[in-house]
N, C-alpha and C positions, 0 to 999 in steps of 0.2 A: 475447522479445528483451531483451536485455541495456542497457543503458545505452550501451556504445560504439557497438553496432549500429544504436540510436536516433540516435545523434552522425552517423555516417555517412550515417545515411537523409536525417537533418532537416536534417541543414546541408552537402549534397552539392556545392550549388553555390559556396558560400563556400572550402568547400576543394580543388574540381580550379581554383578561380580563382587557386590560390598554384602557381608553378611551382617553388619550391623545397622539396624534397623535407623536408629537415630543418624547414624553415620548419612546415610543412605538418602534420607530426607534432608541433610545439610546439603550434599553435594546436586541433589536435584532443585534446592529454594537455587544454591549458586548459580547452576546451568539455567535456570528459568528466568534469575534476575540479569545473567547474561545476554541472553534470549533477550528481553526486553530493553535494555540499554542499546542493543544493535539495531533493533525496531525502529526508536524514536524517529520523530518524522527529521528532525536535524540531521541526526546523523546518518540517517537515508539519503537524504539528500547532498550532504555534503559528498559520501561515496560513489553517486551519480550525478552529481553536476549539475544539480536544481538550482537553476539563478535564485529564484524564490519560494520560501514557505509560510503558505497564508494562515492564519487561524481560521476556523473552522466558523468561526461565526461572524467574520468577515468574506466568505467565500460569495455570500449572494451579492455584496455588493461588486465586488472583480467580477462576475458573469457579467451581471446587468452592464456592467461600464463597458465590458469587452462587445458584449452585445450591440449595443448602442453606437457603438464607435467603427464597426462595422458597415461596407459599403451595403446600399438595398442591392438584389439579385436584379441584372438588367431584364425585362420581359421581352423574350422574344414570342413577337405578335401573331406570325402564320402558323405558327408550328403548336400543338396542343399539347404533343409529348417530345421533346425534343431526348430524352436521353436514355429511348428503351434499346436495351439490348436483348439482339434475338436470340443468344445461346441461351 
């Protein structure tokens, strides 16, 4: 569900309570443009304490690097499945 469709849902009674139709449509572009200013990835993260926010198109490079910088998994030799559980 989208953002508007959320606007719609969550604040259904607030806006069949305005009988002007123009009216009506202001305070819902409002609540929507709300909605999305609280969205942004910044200000999400600022609210949760995200050290960092990457752009989207730099995102493959940070895996590949975190990947790579990453210890290889030690093999253990006798064991074929070392970590099945019977539950």
């Amino acid at each position: 569900m989208g953002l508007e469709g959320a606007v719609k849902l969550g604040y259904r009674k607030e806006l069949e309570a305005i009988s002007d139709s123009a009216e009506r449509r202001a305070l819902f572009d409002k609540m929507v443009a709300a909605a999305y200013a609280r969205g942004k990835a910044l200000s999400t993260a600022t609210y949760f304490e995200v050290d960092e926010v990457i752009d989207p198109a730099d995102s493959r490079r940070f895996i590949v690097t975190a990947l790579l910088s990453a210890k290889p998994r030690p093999r253990n030799g006798h064991k074929r499945r070392p970590n099945i559980d019977t539950w």
